[in-house]
TORKOL-4160 file (C-alpha; in steps of 0.2 Angstrom, whole numbers, padded with zeros to 4 digits, m for minus):
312
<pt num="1" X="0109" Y="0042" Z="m0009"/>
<pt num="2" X="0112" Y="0042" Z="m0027"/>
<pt num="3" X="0100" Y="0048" Z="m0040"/>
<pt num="4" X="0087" Y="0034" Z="m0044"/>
<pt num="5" X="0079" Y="0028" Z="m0060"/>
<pt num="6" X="0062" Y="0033" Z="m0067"/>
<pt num="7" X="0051" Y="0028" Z="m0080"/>
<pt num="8" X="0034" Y="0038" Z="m0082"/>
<pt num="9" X="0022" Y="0025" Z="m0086"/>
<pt num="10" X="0005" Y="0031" Z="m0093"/>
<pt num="11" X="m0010" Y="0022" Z="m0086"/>
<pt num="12" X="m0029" Y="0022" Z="m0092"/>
<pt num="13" X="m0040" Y="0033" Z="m0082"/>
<pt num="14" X="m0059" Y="0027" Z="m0086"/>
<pt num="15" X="m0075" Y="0039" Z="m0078"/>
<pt num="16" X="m0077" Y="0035" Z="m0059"/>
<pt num="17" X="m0097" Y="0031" Z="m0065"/>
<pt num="18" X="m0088" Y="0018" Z="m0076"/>
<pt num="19" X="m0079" Y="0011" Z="m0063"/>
<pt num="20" X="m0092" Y="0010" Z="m0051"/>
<pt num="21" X="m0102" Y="m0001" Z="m0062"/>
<pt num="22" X="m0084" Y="m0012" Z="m0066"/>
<pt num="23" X="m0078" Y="m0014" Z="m0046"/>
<pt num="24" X="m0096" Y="m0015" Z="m0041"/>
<pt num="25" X="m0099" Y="m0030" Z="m0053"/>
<pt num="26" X="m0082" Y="m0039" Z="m0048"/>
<pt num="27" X="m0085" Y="m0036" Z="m0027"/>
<pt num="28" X="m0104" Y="m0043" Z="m0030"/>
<pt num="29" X="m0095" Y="m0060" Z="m0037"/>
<pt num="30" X="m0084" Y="m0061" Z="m0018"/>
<pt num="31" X="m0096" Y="m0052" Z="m0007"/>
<pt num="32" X="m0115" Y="m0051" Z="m0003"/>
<pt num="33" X="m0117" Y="m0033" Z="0003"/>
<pt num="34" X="m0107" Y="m0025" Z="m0008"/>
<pt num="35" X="m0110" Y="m0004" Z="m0012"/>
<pt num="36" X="m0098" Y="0006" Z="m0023"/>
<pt num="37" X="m0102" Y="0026" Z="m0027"/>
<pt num="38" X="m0094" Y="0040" Z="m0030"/>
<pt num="39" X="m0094" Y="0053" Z="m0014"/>
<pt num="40" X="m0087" Y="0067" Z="m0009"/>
<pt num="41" X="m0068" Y="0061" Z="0001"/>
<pt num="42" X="m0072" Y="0061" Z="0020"/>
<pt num="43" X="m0060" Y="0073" Z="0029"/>
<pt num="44" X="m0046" Y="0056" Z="0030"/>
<pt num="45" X="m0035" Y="0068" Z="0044"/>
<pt num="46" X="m0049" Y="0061" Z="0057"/>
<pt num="47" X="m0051" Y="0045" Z="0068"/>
<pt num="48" X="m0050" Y="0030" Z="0064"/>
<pt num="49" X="m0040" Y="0038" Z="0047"/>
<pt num="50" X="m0027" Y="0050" Z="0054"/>
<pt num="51" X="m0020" Y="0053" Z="0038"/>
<pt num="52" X="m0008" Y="0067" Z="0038"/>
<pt num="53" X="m0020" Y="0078" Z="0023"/>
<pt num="54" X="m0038" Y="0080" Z="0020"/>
<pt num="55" X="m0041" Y="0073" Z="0003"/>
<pt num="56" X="m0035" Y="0061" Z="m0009"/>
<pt num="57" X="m0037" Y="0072" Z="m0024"/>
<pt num="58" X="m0027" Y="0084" Z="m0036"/>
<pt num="59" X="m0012" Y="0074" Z="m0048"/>
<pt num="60" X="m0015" Y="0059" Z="m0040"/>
<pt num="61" X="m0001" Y="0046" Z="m0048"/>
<pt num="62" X="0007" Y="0030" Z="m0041"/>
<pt num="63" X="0028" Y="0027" Z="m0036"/>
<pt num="64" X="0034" Y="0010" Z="m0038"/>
<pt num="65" X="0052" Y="0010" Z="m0028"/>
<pt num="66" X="0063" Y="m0002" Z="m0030"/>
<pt num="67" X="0053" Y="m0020" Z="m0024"/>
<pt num="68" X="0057" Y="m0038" Z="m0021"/>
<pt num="69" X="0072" Y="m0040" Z="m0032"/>
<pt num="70" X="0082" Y="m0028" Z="m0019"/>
<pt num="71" X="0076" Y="m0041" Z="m0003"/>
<pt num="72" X="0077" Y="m0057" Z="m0008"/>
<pt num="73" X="0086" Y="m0070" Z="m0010"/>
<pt num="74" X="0097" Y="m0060" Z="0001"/>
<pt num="75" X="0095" Y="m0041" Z="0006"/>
<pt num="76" X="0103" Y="m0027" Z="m0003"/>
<pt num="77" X="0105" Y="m0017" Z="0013"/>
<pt num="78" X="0111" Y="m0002" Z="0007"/>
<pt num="79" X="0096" Y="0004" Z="m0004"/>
<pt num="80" X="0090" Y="0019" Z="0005"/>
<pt num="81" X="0077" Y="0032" Z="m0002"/>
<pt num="82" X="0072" Y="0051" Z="0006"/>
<pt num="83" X="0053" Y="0053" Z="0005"/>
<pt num="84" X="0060" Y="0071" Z="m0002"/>
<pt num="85" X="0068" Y="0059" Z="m0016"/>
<pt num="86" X="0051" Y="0050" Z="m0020"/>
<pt num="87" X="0041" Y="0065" Z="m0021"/>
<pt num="88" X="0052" Y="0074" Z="m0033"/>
<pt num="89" X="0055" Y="0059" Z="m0045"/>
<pt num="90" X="0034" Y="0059" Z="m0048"/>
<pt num="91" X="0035" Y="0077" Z="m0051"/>
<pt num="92" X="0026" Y="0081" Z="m0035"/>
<pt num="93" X="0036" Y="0090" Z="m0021"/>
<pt num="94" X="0024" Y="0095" Z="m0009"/>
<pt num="95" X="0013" Y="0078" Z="m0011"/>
<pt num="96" X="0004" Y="0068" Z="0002"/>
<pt num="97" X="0010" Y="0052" Z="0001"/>
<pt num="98" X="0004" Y="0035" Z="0009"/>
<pt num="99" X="0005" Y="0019" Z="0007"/>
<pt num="100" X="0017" Y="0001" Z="0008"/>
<pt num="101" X="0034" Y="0000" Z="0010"/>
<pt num="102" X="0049" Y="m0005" Z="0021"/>
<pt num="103" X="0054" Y="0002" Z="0035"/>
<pt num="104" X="0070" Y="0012" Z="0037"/>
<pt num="105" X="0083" Y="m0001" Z="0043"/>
<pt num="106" X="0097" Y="0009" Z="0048"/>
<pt num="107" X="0087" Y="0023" Z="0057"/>
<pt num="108" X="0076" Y="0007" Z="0065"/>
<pt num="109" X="0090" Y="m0006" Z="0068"/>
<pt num="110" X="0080" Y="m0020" Z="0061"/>
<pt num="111" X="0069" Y="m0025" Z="0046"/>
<pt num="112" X="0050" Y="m0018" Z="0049"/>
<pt num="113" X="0035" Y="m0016" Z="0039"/>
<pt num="114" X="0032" Y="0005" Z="0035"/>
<pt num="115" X="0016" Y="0013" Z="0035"/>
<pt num="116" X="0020" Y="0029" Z="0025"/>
<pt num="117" X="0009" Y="0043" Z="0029"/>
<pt num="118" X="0016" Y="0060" Z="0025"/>
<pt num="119" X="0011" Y="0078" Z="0017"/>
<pt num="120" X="0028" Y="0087" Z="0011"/>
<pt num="121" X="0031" Y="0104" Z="0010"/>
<pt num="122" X="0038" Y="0105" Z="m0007"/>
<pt num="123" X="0055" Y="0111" Z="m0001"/>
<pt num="124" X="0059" Y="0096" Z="0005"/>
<pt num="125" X="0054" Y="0096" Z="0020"/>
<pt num="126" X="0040" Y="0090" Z="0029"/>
<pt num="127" X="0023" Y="0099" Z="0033"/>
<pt num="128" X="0016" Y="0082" Z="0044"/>
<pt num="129" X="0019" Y="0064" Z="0047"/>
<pt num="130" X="0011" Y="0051" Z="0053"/>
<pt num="131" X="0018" Y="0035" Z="0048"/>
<pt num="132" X="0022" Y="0019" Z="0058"/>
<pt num="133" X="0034" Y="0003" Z="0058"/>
<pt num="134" X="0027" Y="m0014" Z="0062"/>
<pt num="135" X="0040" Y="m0026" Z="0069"/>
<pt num="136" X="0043" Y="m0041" Z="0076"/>
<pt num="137" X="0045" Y="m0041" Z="0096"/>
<pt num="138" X="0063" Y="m0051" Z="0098"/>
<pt num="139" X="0056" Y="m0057" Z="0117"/>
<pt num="140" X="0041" Y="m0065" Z="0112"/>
<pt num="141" X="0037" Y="m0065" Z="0093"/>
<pt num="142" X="0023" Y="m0051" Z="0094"/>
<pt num="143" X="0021" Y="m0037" Z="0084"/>
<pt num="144" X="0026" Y="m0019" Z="0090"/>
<pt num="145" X="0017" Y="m0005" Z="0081"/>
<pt num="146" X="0027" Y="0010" Z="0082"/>
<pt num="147" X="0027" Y="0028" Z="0074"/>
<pt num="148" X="0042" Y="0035" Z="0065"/>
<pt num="149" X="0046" Y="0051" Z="0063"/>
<pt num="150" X="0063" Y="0049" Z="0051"/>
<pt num="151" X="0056" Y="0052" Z="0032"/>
<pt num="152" X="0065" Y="0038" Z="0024"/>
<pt num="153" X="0064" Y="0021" Z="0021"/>
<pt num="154" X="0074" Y="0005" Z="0012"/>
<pt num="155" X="0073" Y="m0007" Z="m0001"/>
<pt num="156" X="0055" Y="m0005" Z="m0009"/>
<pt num="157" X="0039" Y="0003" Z="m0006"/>
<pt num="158" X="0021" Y="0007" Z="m0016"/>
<pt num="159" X="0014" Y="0025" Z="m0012"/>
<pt num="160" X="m0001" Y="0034" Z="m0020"/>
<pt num="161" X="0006" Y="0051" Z="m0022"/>
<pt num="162" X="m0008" Y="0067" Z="m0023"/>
<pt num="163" X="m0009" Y="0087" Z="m0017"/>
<pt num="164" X="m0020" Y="0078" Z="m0003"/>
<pt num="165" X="m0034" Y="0088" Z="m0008"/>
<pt num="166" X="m0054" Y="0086" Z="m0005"/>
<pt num="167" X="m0065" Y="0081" Z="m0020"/>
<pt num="168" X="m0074" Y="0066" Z="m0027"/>
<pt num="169" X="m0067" Y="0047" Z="m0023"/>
<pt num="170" X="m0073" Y="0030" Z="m0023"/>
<pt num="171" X="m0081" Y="0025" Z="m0011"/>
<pt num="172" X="m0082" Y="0006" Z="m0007"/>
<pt num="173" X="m0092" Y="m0004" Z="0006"/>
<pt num="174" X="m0092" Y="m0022" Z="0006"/>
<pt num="175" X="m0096" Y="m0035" Z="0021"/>
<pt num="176" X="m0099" Y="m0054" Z="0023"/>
<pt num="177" X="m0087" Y="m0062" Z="0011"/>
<pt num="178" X="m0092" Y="m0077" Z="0000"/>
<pt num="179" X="m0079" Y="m0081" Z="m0013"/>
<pt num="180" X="m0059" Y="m0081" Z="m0012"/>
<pt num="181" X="m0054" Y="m0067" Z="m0015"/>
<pt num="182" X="m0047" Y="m0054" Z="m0004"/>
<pt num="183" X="m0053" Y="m0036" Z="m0006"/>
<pt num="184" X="m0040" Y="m0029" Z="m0014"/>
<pt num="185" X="m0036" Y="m0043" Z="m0027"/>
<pt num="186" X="m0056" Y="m0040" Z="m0029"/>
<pt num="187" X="m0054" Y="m0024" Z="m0037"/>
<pt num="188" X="m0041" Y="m0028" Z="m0045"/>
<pt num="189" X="m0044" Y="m0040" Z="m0056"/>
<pt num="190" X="m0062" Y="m0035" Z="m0059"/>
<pt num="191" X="m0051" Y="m0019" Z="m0067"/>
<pt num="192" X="m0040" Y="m0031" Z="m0077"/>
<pt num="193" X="m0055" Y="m0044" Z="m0083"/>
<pt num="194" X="m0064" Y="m0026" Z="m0090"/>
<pt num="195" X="m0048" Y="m0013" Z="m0097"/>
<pt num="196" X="m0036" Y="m0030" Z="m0100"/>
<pt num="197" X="m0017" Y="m0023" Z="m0103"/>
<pt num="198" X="m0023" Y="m0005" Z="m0103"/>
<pt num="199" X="m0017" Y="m0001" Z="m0085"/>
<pt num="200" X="m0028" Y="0005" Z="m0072"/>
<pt num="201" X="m0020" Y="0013" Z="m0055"/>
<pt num="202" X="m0030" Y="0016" Z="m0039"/>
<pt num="203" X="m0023" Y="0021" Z="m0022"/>
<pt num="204" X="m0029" Y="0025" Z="m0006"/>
<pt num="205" X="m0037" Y="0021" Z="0012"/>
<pt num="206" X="m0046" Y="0005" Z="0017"/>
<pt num="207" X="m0053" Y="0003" Z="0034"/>
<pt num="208" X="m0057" Y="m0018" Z="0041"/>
<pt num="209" X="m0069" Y="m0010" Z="0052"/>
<pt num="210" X="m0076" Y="m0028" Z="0058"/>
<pt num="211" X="m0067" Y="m0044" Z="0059"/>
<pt num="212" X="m0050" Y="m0050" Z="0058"/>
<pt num="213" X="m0037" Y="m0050" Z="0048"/>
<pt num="214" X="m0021" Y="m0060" Z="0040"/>
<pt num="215" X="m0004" Y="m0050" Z="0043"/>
<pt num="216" X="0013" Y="m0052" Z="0039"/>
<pt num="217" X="0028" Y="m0045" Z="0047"/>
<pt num="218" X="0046" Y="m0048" Z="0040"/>
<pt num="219" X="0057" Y="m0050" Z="0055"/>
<pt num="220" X="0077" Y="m0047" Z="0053"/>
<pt num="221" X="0085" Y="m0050" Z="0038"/>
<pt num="222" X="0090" Y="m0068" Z="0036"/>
<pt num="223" X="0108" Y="m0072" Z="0034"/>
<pt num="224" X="0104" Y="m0087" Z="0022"/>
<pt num="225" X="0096" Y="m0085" Z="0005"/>
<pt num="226" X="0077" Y="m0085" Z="0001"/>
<pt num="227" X="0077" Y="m0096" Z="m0014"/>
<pt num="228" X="0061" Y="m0104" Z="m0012"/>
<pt num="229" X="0042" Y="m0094" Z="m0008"/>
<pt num="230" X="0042" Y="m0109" Z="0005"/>
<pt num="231" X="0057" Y="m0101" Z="0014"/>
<pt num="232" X="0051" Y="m0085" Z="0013"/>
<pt num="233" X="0034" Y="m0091" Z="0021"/>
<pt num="234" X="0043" Y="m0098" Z="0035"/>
<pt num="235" X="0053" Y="m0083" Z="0037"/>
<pt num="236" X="0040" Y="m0070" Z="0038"/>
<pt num="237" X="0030" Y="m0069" Z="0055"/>
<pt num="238" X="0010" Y="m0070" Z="0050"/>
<pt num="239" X="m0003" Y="m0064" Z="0065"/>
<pt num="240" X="m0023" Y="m0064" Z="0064"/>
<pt num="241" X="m0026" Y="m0045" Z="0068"/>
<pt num="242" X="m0041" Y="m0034" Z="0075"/>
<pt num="243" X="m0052" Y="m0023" Z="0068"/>
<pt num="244" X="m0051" Y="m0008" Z="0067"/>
<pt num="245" X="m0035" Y="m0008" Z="0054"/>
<pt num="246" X="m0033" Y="0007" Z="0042"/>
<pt num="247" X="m0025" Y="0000" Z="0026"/>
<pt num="248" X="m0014" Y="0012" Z="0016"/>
<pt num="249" X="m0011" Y="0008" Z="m0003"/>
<pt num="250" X="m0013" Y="0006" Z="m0020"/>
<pt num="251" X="m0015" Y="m0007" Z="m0036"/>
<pt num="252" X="m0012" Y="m0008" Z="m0052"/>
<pt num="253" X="m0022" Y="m0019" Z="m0062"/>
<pt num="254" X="m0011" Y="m0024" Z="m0076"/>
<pt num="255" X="0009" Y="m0023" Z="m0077"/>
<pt num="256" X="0015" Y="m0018" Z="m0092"/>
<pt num="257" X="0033" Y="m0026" Z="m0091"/>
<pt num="258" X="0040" Y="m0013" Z="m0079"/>
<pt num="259" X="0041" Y="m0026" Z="m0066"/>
<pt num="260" X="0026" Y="m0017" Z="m0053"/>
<pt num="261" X="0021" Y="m0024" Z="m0038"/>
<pt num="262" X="0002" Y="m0025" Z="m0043"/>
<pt num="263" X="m0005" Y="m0024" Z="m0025"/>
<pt num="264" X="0002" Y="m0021" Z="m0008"/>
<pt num="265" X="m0007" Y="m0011" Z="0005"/>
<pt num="266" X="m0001" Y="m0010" Z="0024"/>
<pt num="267" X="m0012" Y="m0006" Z="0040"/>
<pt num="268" X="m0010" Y="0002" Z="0056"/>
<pt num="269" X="m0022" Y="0004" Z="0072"/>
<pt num="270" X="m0021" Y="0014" Z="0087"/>
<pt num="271" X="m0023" Y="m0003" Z="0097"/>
<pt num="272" X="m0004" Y="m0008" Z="0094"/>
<pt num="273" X="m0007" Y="m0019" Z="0077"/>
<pt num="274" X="m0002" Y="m0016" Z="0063"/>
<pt num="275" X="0009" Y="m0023" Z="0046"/>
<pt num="276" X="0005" Y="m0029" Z="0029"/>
<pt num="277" X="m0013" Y="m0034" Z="0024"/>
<pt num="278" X="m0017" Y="m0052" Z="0016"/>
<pt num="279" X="m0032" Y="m0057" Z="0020"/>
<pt num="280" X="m0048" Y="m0059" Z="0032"/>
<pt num="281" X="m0049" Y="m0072" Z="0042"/>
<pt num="282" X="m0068" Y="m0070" Z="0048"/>
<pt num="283" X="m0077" Y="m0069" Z="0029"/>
<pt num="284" X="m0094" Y="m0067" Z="0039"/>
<pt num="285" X="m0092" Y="m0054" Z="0049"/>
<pt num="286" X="m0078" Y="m0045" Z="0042"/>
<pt num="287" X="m0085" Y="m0026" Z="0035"/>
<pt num="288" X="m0075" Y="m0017" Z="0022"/>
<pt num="289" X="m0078" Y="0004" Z="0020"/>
<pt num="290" X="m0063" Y="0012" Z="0006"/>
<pt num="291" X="m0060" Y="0028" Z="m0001"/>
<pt num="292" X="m0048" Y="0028" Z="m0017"/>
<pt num="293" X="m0044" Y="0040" Z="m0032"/>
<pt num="294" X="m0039" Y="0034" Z="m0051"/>
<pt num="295" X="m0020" Y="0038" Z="m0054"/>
<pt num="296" X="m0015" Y="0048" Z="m0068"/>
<pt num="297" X="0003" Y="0040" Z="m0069"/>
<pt num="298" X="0015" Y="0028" Z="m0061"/>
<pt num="299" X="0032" Y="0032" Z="m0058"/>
<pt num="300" X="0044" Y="0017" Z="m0058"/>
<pt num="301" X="0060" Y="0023" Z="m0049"/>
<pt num="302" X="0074" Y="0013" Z="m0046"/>
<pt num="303" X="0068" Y="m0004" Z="m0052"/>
<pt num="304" X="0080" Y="m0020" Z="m0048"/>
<pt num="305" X="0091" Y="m0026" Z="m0062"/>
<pt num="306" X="0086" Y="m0043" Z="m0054"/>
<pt num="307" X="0068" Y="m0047" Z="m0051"/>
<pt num="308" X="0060" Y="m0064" Z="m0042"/>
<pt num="309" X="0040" Y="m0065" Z="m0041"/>
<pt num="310" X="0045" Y="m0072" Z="m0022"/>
<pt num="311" X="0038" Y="m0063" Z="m0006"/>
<pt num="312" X="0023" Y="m0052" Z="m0019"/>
């Protein structure tokens, strides 16, 4: 594994009593119970979180590896990363780390969808893991969550990076959707429509604590070029999924011409579902509770000479 690429993007990091007001005004506009403060972080290493630290707090920045451009049209099967690797290119060595990414294929066998959830020990080991695969069950097209113990992974992946620490978060409630928008893309772009090309970076835990929910899985690799969103659609495996899903993540709500993935979260559950989050599929009933921190920085390691805007 040969030394990546990094570019240390700086990103705009506005009061959390601002952005209360700016994500409170945007979720009003998709949902009608909607409550955004700021709290003190829950401890996250609890049920239904089981995240492998506390907190979310202390240096908290965003690592953008690799992305689409090393997946499609056709797989570039040899990019490999160490979670050791990621944590020392954002200048973190013992961080917590969790979020989206892709599974280790040739520890797994096969293509999966990775859960990353992981506290290092800043000597490049690893102090606790808890992170899972999703994959797609070759007997009957199901999805198999499992956990992984093996701290890599391949080809992309989108992790907040922090000491893991307790302090002050976001906290975001929202239920009973009535616009388009999923939750994510909500925040999102009500932090682009107010800061426009100043980047602002969140990360962190959502929980779909009621309703269900749009996943995809990518299933093997496929032997014939994805040229086309349509064939990628029609390669990837979509399920409508149970609450209670605990979504791992983070968004950026502007891309200054680095070539980030602006939004990918992936959930697990400890009901055996589990892959990356869309959408919900029950707008009335669904309930939304989150708990996310403001990066100070994103770390673009090891972008793709070659990007495509398919499979984002």
């Amino acid at each position: 594994m040969s030394s990546p690429t990094v570019s240390k993007i700086p990103t705009l990091v506005p009061s959390l009593d601002e952005v209360v007001s700016v994500l409170d005004d945007g979720l009003k506009k998709n949902f009608s119970n909607v409550s955004v403060s700021v709290v003190d972080c829950p401890d996250l290493t609890q049920k239904p979180f089981m995240l492998a630290s506390p907190g979310l707090c202390g240096n908290a920045r965003l690592a953008d590896v690799g992305g689409p451009g090393f997946l499609l049209p056709l797989p570039q099967k040899d990019k490999k990363f160490r979670y050791s690797q990621i944590a020392e290119c954002v200048e973190l060595p013992g961080a917590f780390m969790i979020g989206a990414g892709a599974g280790p294929c040739h520890i797994v066998g096969v293509n999966s969808e990775l859960i990353k959830n992981v506290k290092m020990d800043g000597a490049g080991g690893v102090t606790k893991i808890n992170s899972h695969i999703a994959k797609v069950n070759p007997q009957d097209g199901g999805c198999i969550l499992e956990t992984i113990d093996k701290p890599e992974f391949s080809l992309m992946g989108n992790f907040l990076c922090s000491d893991g620490q307790p302090g002050k978060v976001l906290e975001v409630k929202a239920s009973c959707r009535t616009g388009e928008e999923n939750l994510m893309s909500c925040l999102r772009k009500a932090l682009q429509a107010r800061y426009g090309e100043k980047p602002v970076a969140l990360g962190g835990v959502f929980l779909v604590e009621k309703g269900k929910a749009n996943l995809h899985i990518m299933p093997e690799f496929s032997d014939t070029a994805l040229d086309s969103q349509e064939k990628v659609n029609n390669w990837l495996k979509f399920y409508e999924m149970d609450a209670v899903l605990v979504c791992l993540g983070e968004l950026v709500s502007h891309d200054p011409g680095y070539d980030l993935r602006v939004e990918h979260f992936h959930c697990f559950s400890d009901h055996g579902q589990g892959g990356h989050y869309h959408f919900d599929v029950t707008p009335k009933d669904v309930e939304y509770r989150g708990y996310f921190v403001l990066a100070e920085s994103i770390y673009r390691i090891d972008q793709p000479v070659k990007t495509t805007q398919l499979g984002r």
